[in-house]
C-alpha positions in Angstrom: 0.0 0.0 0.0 1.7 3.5 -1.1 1.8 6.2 1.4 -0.9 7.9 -0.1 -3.1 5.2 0.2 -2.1 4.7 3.2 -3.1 8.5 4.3 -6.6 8.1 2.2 -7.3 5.2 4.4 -6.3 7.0 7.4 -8.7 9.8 7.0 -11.3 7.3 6.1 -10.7 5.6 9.5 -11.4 9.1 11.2 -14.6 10.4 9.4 -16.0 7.1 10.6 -15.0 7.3 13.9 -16.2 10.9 14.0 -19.8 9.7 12.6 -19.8 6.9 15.7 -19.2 9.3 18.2 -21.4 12.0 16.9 -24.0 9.3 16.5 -23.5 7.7 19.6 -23.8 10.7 21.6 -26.6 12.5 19.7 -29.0 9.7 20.6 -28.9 9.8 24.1 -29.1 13.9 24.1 -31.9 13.6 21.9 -34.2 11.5 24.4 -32.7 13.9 27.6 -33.9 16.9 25.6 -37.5 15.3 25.1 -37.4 14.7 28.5 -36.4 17.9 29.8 -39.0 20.1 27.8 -41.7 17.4 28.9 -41.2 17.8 32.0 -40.9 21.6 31.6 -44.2 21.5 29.9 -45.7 19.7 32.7 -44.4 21.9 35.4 -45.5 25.0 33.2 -49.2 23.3 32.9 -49.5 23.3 36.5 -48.3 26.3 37.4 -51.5 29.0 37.4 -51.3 32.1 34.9 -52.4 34.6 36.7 -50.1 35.1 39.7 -52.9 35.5 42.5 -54.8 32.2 41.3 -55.2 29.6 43.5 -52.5 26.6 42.8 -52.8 23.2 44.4 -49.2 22.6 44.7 -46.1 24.0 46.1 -45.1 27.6 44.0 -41.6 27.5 44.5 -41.3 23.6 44.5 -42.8 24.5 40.8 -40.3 27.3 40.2 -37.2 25.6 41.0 -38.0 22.3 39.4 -38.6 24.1 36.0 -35.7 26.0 36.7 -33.7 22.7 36.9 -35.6 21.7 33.5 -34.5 24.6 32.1 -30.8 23.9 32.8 -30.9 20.4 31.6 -32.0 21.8 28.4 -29.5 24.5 28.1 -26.5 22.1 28.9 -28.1 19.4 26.6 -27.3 22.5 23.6 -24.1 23.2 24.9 -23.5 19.6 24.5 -24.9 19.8 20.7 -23.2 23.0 19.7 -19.7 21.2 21.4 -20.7 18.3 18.8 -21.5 20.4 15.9 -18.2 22.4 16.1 -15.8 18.9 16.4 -17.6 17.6 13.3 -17.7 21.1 11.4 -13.5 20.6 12.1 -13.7 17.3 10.5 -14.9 18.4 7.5 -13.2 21.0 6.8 -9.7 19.0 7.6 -11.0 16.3 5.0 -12.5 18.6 2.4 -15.9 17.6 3.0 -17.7 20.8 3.8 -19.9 22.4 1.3 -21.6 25.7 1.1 -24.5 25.8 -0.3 -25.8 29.3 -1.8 -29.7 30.1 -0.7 -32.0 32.4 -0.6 -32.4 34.5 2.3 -33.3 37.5 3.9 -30.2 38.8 5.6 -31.9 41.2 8.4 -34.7 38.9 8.8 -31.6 36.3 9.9 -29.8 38.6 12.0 -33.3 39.0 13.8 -33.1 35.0 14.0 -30.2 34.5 15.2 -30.9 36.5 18.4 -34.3 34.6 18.7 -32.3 31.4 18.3 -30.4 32.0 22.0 -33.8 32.6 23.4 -35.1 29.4 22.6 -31.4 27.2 22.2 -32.0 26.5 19.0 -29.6 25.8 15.9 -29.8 25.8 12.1 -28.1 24.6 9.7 -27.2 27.6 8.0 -23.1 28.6 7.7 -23.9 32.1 7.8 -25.8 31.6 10.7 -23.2 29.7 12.0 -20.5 31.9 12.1 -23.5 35.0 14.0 -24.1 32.3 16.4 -20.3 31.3 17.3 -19.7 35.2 17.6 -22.7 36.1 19.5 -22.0 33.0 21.9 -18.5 34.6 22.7 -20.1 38.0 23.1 -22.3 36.2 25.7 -19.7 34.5 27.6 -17.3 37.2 28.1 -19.9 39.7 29.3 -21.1 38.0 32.0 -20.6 39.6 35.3 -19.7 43.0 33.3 -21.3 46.1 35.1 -22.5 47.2 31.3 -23.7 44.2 28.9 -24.3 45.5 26.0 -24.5 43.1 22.3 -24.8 45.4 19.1 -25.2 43.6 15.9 -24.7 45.3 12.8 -25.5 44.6 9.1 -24.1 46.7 5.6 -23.8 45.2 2.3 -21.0 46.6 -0.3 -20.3 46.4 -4.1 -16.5 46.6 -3.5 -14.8 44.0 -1.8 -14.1 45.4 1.5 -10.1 45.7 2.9 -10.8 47.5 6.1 -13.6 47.0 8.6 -15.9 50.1 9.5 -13.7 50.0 12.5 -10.7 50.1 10.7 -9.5 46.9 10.8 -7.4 44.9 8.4 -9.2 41.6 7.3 -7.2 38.4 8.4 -5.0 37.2 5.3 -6.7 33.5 4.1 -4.5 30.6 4.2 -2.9 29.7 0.4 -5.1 26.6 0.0 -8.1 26.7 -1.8 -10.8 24.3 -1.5 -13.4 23.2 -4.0 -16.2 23.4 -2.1 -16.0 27.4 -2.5 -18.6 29.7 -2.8 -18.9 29.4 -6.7 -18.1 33.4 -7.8 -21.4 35.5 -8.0 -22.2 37.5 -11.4 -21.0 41.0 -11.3 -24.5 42.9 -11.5 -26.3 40.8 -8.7 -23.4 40.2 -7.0 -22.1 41.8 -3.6 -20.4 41.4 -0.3 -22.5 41.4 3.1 -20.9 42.5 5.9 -22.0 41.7 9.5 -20.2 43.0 13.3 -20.9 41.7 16.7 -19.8 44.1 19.3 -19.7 43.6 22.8 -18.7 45.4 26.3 -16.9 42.4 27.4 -13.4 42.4 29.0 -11.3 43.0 25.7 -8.1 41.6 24.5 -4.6 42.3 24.8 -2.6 42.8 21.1 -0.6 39.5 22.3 -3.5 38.1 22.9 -5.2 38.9 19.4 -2.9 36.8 17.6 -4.0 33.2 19.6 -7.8 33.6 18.7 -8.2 32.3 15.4 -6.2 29.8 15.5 -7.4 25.9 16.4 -7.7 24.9 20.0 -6.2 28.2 20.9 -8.0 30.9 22.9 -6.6 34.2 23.9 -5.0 32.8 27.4 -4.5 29.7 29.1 -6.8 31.1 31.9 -9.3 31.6 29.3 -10.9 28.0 29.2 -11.3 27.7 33.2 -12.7 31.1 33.8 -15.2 31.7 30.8 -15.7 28.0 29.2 -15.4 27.5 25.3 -13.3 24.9 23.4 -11.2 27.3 21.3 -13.3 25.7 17.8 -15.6 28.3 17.2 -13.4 31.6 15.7 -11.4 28.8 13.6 -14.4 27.4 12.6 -15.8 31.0 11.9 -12.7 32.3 9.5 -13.0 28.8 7.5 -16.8 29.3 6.9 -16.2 33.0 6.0 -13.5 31.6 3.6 -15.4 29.0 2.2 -18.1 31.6 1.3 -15.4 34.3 -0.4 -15.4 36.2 2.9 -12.8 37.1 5.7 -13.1 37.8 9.6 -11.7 40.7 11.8 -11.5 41.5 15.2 -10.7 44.7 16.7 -10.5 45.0 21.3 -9.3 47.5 23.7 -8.6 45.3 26.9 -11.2 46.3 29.2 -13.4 48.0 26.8 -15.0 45.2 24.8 -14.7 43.7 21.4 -16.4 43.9 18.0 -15.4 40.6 15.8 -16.5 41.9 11.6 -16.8 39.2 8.7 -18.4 39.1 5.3 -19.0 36.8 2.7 -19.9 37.0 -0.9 -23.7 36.8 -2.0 -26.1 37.2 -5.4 -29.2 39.2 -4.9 -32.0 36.9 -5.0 -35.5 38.2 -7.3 -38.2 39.8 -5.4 -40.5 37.3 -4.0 -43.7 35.8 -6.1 -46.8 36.1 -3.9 -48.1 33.3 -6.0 -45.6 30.7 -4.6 -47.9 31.1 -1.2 -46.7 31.7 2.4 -42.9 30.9 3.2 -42.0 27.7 5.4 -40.9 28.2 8.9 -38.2 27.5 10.2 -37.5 24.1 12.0 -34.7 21.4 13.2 -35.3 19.9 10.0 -32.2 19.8 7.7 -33.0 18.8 4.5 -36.2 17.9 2.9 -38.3 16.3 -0.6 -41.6 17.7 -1.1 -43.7 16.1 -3.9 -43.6 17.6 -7.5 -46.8 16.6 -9.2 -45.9 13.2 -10.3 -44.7 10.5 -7.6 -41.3 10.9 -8.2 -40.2 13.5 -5.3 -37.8 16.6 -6.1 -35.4 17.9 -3.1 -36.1 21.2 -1.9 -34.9 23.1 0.9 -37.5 23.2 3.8 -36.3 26.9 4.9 -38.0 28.4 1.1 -41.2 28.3 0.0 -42.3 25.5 -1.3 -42.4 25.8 -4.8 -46.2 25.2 -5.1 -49.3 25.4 -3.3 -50.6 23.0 -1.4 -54.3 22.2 -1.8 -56.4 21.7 1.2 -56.3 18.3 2.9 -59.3 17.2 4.8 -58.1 14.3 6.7 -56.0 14.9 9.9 -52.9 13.3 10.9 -53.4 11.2 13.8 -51.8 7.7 13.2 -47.8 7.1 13.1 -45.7 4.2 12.7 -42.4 4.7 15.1 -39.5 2.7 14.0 -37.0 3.0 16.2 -34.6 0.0 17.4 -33.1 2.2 20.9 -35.4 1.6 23.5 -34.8 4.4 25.6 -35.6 7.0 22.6 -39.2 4.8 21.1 -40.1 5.3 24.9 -39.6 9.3 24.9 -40.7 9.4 21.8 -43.9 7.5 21.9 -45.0 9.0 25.7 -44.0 12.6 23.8 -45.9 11.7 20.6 -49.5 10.4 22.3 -49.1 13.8 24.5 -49.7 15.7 21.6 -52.4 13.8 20.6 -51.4 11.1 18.0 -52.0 7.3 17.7 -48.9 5.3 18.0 -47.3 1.7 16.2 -44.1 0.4 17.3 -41.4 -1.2 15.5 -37.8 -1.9 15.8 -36.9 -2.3 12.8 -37.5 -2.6 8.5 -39.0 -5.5 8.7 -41.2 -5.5 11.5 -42.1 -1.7 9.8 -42.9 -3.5 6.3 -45.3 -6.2 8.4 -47.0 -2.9 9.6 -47.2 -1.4 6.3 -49.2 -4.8 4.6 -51.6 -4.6 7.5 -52.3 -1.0 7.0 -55.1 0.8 4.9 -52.1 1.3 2.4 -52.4 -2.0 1.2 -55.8 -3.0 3.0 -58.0 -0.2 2.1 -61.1 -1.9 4.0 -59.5 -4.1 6.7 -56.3 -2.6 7.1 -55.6 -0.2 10.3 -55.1 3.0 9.6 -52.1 4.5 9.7 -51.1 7.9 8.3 -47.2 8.6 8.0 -43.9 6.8 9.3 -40.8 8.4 11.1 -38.3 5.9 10.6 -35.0 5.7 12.4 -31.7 5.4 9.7 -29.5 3.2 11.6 -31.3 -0.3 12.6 -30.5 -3.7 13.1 -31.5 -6.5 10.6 -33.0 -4.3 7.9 -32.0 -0.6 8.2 -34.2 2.4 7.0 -32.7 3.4 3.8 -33.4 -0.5 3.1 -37.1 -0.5 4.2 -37.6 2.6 2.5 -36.4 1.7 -0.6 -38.7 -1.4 -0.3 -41.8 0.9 0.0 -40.9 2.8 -2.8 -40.5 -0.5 -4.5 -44.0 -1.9 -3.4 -46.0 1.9 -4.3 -44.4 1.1 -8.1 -45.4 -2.1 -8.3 -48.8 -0.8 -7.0 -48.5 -3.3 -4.1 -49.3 -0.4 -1.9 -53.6 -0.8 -3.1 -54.6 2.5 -1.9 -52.7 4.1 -4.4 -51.3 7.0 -2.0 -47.7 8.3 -1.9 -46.8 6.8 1.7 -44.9 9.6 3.8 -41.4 8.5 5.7 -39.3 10.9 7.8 -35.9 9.8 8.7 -35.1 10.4 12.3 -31.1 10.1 12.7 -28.4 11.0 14.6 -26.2 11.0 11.4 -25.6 15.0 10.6 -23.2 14.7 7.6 -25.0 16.4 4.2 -23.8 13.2 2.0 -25.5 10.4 4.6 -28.7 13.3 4.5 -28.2 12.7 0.9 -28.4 9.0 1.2 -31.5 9.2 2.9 -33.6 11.5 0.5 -31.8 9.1 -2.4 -33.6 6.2 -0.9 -37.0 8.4 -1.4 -37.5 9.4 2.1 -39.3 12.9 2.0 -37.5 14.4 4.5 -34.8 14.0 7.2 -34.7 15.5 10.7 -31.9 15.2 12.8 -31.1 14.2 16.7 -31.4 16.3 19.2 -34.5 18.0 17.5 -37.6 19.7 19.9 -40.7 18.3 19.3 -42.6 20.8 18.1 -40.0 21.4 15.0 -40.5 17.5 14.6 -44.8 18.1 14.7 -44.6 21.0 12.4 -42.6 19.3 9.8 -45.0 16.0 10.2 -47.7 18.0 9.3 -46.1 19.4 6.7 -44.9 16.1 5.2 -48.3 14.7 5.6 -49.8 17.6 3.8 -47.8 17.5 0.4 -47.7 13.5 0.5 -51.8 13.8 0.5 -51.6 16.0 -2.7 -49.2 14.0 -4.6 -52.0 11.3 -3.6 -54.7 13.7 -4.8 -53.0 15.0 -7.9 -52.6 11.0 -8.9 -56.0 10.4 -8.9 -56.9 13.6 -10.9 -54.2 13.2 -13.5 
């Protein structure tokens, strides 16, 4: 085996052992965060809403448990965003990362990225990656300041910008280039967005300055044990700025604060058609298919519009099929699923799920039990979900599937890189959601799954 080969093996070895661990670990936070916001919920149900009602239990006993939910929670997405940030690093050591252009509406994002911290959530969005790393920092070194004080700012140039408004030199890029670049932007739409994130934190020293951006390096030794952090997140932040024909900055005053500038490169997108109906919200959900008018689905993003409109369905959602092999998670799951209201199945895996599916009014119109869409776990023992899925698709073309209707499958995994998201909408899945999610991001998306899977099924009978 020649070195090379040797070194192509090696890196192999380490994405996989990356995917394990993230995989591994993103299960078990993804049932303590169910957990965490039921039992917030709960405690919030019992606690009265006006504050001179009469309550049957204990007030503070109330208070300080949701306090302790509330916690739980918040490490659970210190945890994730940890997580995130080592496999963000391994992709952009191998190559793999890729930044995809989108439409979006850059003020409407900066807006987000401040409701995000309020409710600990995360996108998948690089631009909103890099906000959220510099906000996070802007957070942690302002605590226990006298003054705490965030200021995001937002511009947009035609030239490519040299200096910061502050004055600051951009940092030089490193020499190598990556093909998984922005791709360069035509010269009429295109332009360079610039955001800052200012702070009145406790500043840096010009020694200090140099450390920041570098990996696993943060701007003192005592840096790690008195504020937290894992020195990941301004590395991560310069590569994403790079990858999207952007630098970073950073101008401090020890003592006075610190305002950390980036841009990136970016194509104005046309003015919205009010045809294409209301935009989609914005969910845990990664990646998504939504049905084009025959049965074959087409990938779409499921932050856009959806490129059609979607007629009104009269039957609810009320019946799911849960395969899910770890025991702990189809217990959260299904105690968190008939909360909200919806009839559960269990399996464990494909082929107890296909068993499910021939008993079902999608094969047994008259006798079958009814059963309305299917979140299916990726990773399984003796038939997996990209298998079973595939074997669905198989059965709907060879019309084995009677009732003639498109059945709907969401993939729940813990697996976060884009090309095993890929996999999962290549087997025909209609969309993929990712471990930890909250539940109402999973609900919403159900609903919206359901809803353009029962107008491919309408539109088939029409046609």
């Amino acid at each position: 085996m020649t070195a090379l080969a040797e070194a192509m093996a090696l890196k192999r070895q380490q994405e996989q052992i990356m995917d394990f661990v993230g995989h591994e670990i993103r299960n078990p936070l993804s049932a303590t965060s169910l957990c965490a916001n039921s039992i917030l919920t709960t405690l919030e149900d019992l606690m009265p809403t006006e504050p001179t009602a009469p309550v049957h239990v204990d007030r503070e006993t109330v208070q300080s448990q949701m306090e302790n939910a509330e916690i739980i929670a918040t490490c659970i997405q210190h945890q994730k965003r940890i997580i995130d940030d080592v496999l963000t690093l391994s992709k952009l050591d191998t190559g793999l990362l890729i930044v995809t252009p989108c439409e979006t509406k850059p003020v409407e994002l900066v807006g987000q990225s401040r409701r995000l911290f309020d409710a600990e959530l995360q996108q998948a969005d690089r631009l909103l990656q890099i906000l959220i790393n510099l906000v996070t920092n802007a957070i942690r070194f302002t605590k226990n300041r006298k003054k705490r004080v965030i200021t995001v700012t937002i511009s947009a140039s035609k030239e490519r910008p040299t200096h910061s408004p502050t004055g600051t030199t951009y940092l030089a890029q490193p020499n190598s280039e990556s093909g998984n670049s922005t791709p360069e932007p035509d010269d009429e739409n295109s332009f360079f967005l610039m955001l800052a994130v200012q702070d009145t934190g406790i500043g840096m020293k010009p020694h200090e300055l140099q450390r920041i951006f570098k990996l696993f390096q943060q701007s003192s030794h005592k840096t790690h044990m008195k504020y937290g952090g894992s020195g990941l997140g301004l590395f991560i932040s310069r590569e994403l700025a790079r990858l999207q024909g952007g630098q970073i900055c950073v101008a401090s005053t020890y003592g006075n604060g610190s305002t950390f500038e980036f841009y990136i490169r970016a194509n104005k997108c046309p003015a919205p058609d009010p045809s294409r109906g209301r935009e989609g919200s914005s969910s845990t959900v990664i990646s998504s298919r939504a049905a084009s008018t025959s049965l074959t689905p087409c990938r779409i993003d499921s932050t856009i519009p959806n490129p059609f409109e979607t007629p009104e369905i009269q039957v609810q959602l009320q019946y799911l099929l849960l395969v899910e092999d770890n025991l702990v998670n189809q217990k959260v799951m299904e105690k968190q699923l008939k909360k909200a209201g919806y009839f559960i199945k269990l399996a464990n895996h494909g082929g107890e799920a296909l068993e499910h599916l021939r008993k079902s009014t999608f094969c047994d119109v008259k006798n079958g039990q009814r059963l309305d869409i299917v979140l299916m776990d990726v990773e399984k023992p003796i038939m997996g979900g990209l298998e079973c899925t595939s074997k669905i698709r198989e059965m709907q073309e060879k019309e084995l599937v009677t009732s003639g209707k498109h059945v709907p499958i969401i993939a729940i995994t813990a697996n976060t890189r884009g090309e095993q998201q890929t996999q999962a909408l290549d087997a025909r899945m209609d969309s993929v959601v990712t471990k930890p999610f909250q539940m109402n991001g999973l609900l919403s998306e159900m609903e919206r799954v359901f809803r353009l899977s029962a107008a491919m099924s309408t539109e088939s009978y029409t046609s």
